[in-house]
PDB file of N, CA, C and O in Angstrom, chain B, residues numbered from 101:
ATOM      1  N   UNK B 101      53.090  92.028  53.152  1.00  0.00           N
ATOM      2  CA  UNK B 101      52.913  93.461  53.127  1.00  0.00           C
ATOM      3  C   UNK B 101      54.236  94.158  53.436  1.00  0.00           C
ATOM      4  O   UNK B 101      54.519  95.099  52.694  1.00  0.00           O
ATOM      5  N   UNK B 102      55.186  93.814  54.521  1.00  0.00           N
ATOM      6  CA  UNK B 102      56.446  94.497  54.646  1.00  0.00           C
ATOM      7  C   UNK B 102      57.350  94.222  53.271  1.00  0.00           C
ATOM      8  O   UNK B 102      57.938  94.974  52.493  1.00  0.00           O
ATOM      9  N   UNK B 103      57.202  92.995  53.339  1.00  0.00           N
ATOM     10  CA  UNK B 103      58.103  92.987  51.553  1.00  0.00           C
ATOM     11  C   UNK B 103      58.208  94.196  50.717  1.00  0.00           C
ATOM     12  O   UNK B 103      59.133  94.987  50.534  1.00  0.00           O
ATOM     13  N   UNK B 104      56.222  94.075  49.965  1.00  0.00           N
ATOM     14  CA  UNK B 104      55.974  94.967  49.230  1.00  0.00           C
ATOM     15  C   UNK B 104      56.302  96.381  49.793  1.00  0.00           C
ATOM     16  O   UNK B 104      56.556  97.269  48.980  1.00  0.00           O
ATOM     17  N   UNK B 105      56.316  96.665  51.175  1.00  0.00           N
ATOM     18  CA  UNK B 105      56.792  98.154  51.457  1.00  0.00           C
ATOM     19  C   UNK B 105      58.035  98.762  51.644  1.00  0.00           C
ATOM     20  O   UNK B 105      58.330  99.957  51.635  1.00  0.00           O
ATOM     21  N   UNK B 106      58.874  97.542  51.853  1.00  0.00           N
ATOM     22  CA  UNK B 106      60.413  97.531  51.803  1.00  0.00           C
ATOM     23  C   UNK B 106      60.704  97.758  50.634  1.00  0.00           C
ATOM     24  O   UNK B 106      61.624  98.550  50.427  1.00  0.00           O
ATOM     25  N   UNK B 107      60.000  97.124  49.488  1.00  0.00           N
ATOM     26  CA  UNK B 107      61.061  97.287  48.047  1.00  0.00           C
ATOM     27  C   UNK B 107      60.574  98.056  47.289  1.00  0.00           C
ATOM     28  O   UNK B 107      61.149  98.395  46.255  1.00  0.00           O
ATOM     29  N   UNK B 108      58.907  98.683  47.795  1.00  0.00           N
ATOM     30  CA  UNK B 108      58.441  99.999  47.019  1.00  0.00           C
ATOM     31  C   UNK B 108      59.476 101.202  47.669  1.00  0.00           C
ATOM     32  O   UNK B 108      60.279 101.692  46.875  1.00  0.00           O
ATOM     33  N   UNK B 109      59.486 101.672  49.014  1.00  0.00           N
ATOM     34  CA  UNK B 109      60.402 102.656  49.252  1.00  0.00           C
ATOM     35  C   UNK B 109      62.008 102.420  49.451  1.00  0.00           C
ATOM     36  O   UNK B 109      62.619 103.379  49.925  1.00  0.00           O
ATOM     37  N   UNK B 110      62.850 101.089  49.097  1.00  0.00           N
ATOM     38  CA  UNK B 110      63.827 100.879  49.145  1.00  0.00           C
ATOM     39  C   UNK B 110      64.674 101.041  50.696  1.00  0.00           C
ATOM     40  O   UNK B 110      65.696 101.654  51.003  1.00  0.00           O
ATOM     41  N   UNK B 111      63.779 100.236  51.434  1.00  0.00           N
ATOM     42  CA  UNK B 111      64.280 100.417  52.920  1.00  0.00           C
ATOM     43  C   UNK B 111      64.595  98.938  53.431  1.00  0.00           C
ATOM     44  O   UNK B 111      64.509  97.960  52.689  1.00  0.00           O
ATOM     45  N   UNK B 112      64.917  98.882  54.588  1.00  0.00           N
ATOM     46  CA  UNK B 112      65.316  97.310  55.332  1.00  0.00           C
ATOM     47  C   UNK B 112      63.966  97.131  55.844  1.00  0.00           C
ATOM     48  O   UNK B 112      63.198  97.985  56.287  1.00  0.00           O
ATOM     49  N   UNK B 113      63.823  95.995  55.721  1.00  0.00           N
ATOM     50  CA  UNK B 113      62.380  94.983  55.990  1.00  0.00           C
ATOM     51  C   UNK B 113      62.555  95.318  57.408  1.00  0.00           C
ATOM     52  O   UNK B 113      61.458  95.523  57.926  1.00  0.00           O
ATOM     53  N   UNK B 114      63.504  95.443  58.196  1.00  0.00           N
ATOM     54  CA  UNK B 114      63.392  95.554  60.042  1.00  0.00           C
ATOM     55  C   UNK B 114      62.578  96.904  59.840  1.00  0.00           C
ATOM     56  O   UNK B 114      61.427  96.936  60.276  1.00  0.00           O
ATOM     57  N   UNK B 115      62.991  97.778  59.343  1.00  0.00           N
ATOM     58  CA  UNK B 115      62.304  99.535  59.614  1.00  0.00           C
ATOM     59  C   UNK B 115      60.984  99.158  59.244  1.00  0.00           C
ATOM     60  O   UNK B 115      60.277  99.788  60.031  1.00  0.00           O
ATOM     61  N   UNK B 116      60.124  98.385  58.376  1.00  0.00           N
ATOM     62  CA  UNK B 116      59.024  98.765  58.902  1.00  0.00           C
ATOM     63  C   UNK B 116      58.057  97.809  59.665  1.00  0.00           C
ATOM     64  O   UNK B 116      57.486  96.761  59.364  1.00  0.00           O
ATOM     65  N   UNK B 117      58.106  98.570  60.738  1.00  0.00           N
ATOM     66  CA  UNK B 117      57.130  98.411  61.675  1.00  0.00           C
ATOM     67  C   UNK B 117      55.773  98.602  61.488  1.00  0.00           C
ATOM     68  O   UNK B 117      55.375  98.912  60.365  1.00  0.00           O
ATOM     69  N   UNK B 118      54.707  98.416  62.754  1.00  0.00           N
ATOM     70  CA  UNK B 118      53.197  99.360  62.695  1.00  0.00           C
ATOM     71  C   UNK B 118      53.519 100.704  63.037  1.00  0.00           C
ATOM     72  O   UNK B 118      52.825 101.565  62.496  1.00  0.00           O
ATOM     73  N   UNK B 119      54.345 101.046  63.750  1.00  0.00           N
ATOM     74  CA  UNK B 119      54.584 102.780  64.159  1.00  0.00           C
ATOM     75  C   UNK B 119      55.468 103.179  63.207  1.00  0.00           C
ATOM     76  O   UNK B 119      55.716 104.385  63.209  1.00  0.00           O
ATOM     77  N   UNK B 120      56.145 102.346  62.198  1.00  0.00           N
ATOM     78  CA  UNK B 120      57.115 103.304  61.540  1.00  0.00           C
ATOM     79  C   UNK B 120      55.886 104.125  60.298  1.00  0.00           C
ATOM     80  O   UNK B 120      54.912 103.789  59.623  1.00  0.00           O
ATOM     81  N   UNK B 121      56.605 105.200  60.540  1.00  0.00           N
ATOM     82  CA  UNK B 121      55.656 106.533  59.698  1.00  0.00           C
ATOM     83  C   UNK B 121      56.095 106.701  58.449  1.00  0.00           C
ATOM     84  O   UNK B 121      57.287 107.009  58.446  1.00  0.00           O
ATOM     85  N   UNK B 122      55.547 106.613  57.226  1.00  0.00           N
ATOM     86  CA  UNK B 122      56.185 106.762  55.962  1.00  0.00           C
ATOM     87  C   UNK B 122      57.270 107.621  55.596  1.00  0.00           C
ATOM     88  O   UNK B 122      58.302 107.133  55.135  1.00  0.00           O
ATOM     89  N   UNK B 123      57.087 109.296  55.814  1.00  0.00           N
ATOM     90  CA  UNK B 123      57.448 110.233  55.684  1.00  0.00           C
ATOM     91  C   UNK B 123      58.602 110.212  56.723  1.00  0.00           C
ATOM     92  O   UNK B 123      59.767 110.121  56.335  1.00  0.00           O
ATOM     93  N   UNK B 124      58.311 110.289  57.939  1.00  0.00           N
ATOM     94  CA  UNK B 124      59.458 110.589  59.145  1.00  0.00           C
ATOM     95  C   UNK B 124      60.407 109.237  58.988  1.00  0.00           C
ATOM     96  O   UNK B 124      61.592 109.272  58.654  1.00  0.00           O
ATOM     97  N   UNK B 125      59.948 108.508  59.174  1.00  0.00           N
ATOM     98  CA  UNK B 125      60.819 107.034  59.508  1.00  0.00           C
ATOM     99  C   UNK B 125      61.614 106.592  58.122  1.00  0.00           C
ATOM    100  O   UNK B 125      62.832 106.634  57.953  1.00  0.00           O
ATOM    101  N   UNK B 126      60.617 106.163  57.186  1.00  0.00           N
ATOM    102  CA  UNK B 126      60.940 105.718  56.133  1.00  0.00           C
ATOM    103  C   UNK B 126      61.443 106.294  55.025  1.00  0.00           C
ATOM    104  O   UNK B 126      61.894 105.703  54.044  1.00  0.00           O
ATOM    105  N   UNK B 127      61.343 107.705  55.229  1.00  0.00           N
ATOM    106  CA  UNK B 127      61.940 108.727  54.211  1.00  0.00           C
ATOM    107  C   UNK B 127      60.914 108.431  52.797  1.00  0.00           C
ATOM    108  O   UNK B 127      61.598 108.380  51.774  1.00  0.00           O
ATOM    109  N   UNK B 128      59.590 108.254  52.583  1.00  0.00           N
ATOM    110  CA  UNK B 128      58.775 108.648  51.346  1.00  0.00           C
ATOM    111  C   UNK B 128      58.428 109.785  51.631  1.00  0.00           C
ATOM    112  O   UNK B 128      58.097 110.237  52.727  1.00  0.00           O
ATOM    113  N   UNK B 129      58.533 110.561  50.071  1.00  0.00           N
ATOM    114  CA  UNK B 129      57.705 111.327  49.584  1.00  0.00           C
ATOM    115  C   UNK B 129      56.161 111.296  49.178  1.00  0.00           C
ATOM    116  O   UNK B 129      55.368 110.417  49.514  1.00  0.00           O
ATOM    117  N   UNK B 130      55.929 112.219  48.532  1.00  0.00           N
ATOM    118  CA  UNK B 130      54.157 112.237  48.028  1.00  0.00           C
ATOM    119  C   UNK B 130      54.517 111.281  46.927  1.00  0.00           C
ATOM    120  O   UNK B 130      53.948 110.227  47.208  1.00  0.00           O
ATOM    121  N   UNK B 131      54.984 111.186  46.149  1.00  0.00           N
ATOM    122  CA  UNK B 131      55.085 110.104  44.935  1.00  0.00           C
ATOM    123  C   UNK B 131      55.289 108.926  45.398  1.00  0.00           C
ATOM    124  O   UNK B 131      54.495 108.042  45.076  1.00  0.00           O
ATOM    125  N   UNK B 132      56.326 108.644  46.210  1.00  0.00           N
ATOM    126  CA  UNK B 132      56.666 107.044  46.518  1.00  0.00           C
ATOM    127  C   UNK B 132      55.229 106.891  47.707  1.00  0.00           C
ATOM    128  O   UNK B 132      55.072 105.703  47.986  1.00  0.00           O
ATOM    129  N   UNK B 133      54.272 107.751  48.377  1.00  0.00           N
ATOM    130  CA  UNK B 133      53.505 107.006  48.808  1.00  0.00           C
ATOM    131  C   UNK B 133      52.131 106.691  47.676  1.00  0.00           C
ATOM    132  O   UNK B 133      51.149 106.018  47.991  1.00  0.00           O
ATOM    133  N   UNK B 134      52.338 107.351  46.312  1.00  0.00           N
ATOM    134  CA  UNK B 134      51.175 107.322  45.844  1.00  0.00           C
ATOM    135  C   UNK B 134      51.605 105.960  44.875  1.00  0.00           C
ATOM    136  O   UNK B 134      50.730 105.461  44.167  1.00  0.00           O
ATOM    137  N   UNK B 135      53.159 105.322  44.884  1.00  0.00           N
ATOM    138  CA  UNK B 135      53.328 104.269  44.184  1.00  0.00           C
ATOM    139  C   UNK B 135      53.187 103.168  45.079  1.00  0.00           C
ATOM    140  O   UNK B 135      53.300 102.036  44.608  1.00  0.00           O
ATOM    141  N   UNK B 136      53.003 103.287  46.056  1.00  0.00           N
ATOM    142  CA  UNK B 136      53.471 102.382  47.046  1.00  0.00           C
ATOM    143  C   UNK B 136      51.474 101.939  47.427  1.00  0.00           C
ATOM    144  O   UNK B 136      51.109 100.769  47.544  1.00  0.00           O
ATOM    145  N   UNK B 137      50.534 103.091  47.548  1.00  0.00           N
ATOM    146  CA  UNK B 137      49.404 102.668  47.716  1.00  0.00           C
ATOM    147  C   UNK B 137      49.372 101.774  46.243  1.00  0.00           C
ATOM    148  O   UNK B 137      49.481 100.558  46.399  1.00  0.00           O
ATOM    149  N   UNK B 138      49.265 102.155  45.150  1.00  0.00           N
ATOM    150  CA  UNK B 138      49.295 101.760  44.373  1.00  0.00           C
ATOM    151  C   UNK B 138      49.812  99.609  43.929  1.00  0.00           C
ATOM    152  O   UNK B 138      49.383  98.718  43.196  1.00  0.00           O
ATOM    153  N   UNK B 139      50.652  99.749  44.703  1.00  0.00           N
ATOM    154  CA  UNK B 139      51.522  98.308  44.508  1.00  0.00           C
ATOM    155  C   UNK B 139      50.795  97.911  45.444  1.00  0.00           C
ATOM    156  O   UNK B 139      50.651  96.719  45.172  1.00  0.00           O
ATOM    157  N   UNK B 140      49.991  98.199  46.779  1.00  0.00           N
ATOM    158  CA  UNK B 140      49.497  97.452  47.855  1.00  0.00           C
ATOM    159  C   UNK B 140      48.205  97.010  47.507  1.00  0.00           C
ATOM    160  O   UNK B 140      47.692  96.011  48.010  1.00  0.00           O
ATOM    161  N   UNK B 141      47.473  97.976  46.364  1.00  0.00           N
ATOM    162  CA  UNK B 141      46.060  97.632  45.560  1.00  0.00           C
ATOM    163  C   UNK B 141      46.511  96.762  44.739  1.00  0.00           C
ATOM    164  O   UNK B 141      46.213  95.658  45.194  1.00  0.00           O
ATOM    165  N   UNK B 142      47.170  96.641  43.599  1.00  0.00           N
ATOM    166  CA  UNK B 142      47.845  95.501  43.302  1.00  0.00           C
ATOM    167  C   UNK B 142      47.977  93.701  43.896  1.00  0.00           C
ATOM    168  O   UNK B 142      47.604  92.582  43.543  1.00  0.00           O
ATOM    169  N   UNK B 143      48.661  94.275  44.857  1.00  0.00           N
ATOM    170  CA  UNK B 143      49.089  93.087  44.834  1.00  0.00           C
ATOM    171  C   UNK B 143      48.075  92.141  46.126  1.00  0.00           C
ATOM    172  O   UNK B 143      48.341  91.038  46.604  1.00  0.00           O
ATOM    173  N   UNK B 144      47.004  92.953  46.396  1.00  0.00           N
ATOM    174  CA  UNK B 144      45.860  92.379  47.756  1.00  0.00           C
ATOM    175  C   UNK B 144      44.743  92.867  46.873  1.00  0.00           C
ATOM    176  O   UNK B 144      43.673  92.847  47.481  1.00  0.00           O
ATOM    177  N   UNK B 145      44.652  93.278  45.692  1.00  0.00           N
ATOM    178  CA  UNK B 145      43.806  92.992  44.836  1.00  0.00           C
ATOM    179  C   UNK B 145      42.340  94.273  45.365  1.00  0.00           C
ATOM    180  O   UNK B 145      41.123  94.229  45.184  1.00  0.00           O
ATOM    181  N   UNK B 146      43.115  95.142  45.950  1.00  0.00           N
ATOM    182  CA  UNK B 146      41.696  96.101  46.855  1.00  0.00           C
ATOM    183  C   UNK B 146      41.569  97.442  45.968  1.00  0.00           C
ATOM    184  O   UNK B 146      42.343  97.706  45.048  1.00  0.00           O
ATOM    185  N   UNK B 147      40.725  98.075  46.282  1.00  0.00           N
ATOM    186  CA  UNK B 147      40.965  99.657  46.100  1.00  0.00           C
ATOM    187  C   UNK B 147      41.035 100.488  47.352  1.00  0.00           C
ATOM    188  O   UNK B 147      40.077 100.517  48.124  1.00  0.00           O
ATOM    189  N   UNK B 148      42.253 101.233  47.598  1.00  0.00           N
ATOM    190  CA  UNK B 148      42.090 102.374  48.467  1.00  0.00           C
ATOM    191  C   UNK B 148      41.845 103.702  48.083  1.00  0.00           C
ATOM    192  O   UNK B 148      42.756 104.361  47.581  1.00  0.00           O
ATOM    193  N   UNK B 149      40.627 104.217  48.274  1.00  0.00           N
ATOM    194  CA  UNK B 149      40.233 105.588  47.576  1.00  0.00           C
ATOM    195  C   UNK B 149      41.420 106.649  48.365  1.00  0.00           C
ATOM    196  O   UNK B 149      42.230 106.488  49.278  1.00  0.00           O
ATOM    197  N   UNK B 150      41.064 107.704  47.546  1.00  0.00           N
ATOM    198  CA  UNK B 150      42.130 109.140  47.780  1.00  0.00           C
ATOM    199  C   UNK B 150      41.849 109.838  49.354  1.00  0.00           C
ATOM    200  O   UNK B 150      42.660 110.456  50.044  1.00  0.00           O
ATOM    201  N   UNK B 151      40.198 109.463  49.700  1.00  0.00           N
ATOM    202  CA  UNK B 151      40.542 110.056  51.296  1.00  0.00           C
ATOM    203  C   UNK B 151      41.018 108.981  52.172  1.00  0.00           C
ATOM    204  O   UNK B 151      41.543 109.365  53.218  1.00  0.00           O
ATOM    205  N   UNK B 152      40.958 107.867  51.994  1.00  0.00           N
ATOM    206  CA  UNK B 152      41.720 106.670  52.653  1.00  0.00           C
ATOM    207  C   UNK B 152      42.767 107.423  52.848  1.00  0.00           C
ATOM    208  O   UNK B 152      43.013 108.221  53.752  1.00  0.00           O
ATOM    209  N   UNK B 153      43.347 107.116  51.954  1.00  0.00           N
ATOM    210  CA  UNK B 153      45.097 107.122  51.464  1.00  0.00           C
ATOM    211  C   UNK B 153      45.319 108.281  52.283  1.00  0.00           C
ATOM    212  O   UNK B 153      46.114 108.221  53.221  1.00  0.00           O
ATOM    213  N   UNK B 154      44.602 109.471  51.975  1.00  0.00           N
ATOM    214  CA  UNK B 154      45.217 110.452  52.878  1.00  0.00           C
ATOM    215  C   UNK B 154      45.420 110.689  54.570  1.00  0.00           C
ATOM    216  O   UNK B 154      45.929 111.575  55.257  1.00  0.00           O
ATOM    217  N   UNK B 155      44.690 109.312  54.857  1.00  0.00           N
ATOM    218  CA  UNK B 155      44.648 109.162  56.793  1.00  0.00           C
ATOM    219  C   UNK B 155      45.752 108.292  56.702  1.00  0.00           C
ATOM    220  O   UNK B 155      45.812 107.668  57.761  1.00  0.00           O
ATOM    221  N   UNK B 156      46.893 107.869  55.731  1.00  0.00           N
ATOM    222  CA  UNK B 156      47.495 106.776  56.362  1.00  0.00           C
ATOM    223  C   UNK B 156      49.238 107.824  56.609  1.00  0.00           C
ATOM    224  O   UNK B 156      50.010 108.699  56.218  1.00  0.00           O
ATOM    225  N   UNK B 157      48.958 106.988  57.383  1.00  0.00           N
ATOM    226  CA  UNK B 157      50.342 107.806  57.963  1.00  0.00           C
ATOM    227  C   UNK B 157      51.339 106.855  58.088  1.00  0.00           C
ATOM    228  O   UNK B 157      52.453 107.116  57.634  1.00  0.00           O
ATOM    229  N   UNK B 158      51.064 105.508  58.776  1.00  0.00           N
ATOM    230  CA  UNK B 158      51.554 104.967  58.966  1.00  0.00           C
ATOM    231  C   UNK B 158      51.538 103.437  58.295  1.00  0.00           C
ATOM    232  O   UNK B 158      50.748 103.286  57.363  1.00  0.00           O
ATOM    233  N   UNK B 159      52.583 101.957  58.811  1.00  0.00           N
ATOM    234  CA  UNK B 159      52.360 101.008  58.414  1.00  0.00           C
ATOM    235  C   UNK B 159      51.366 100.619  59.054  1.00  0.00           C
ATOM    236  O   UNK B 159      50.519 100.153  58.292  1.00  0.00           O
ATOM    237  N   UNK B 160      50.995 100.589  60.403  1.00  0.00           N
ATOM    238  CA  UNK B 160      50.083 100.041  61.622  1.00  0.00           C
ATOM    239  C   UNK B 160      48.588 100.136  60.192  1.00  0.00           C
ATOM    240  O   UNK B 160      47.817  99.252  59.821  1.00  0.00           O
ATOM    241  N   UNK B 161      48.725 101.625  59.736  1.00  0.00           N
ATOM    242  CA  UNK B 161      47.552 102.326  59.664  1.00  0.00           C
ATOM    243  C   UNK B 161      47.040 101.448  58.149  1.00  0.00           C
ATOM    244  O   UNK B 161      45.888 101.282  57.745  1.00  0.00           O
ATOM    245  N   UNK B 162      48.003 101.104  57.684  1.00  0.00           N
ATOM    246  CA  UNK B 162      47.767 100.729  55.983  1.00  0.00           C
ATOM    247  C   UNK B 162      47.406  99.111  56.110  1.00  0.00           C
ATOM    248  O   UNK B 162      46.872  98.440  55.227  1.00  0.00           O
ATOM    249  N   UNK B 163      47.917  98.549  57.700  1.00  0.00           N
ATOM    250  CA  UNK B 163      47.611  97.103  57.739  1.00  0.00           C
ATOM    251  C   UNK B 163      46.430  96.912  58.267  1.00  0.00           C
ATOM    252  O   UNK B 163      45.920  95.792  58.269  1.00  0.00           O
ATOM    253  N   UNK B 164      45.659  98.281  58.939  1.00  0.00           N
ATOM    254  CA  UNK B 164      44.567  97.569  59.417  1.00  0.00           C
ATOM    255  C   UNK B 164      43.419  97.850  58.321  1.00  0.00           C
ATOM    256  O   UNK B 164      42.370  97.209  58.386  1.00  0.00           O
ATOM    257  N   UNK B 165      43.615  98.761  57.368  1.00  0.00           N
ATOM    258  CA  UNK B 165      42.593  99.207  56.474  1.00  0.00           C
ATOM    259  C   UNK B 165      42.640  98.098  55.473  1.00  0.00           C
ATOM    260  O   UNK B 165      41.614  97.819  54.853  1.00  0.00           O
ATOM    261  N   UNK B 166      43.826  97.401  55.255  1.00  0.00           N
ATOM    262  CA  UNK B 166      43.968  96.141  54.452  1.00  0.00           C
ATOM    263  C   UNK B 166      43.317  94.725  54.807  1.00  0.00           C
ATOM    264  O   UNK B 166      42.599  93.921  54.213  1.00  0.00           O
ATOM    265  N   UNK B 167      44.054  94.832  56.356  1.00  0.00           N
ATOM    266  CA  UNK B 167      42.751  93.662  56.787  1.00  0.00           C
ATOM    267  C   UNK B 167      41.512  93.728  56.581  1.00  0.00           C
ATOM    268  O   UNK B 167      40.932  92.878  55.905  1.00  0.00           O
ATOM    269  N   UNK B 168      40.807  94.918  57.225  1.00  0.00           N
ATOM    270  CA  UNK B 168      39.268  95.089  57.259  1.00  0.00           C
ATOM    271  C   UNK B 168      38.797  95.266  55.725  1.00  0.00           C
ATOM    272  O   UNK B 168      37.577  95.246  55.560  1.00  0.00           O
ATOM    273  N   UNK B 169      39.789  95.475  54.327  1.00  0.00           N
ATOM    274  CA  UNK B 169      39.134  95.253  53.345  1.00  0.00           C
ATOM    275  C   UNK B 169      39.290  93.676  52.559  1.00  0.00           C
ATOM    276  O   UNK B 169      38.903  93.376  51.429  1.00  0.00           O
ATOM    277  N   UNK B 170      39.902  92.917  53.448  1.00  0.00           N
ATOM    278  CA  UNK B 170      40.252  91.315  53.079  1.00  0.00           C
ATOM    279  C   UNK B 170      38.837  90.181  53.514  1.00  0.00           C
ATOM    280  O   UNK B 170      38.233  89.236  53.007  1.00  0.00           O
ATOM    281  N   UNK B 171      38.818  91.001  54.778  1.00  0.00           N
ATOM    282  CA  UNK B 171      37.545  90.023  56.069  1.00  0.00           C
ATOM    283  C   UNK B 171      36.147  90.620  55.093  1.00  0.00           C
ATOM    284  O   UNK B 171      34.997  90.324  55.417  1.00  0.00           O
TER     285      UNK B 171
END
């Protein structure tokens, strides 16, 4: 999952953390987070609907909605 979020927003694999915040930390926009949900449905094979997506703020936040749709 850090892979895929490192090379969707073009950042260092150390920056993301569970507290690093898309927008503040990582510098995405509304597009790079709507490509970036996008590549994470992809590639864990899930769907995250549009009010999901809109509570995630963070990495913490996108790994636990990923787990609980894996289990």
């Amino acid at each position: 999952m850090q892979a895929v979020i490192s090379g969707q927003l073009n950042v260092d694999a150390a920056q993301v953390t569970p507290e690093a915040e898309f927008v503040k930390d990582l510098g995405a926009d509304s597009l790079d987070i709507v490509e970036l949900i996008m590549a994470l449905e992809e590639r864990f094979g899930i769907e995250i609907p549009d009010e999901q997506a809109e509570k995630i703020v963070n990495v913490g936040d996108v790994m636990r909605y990923i787990e609980k749709q894996l289990i």
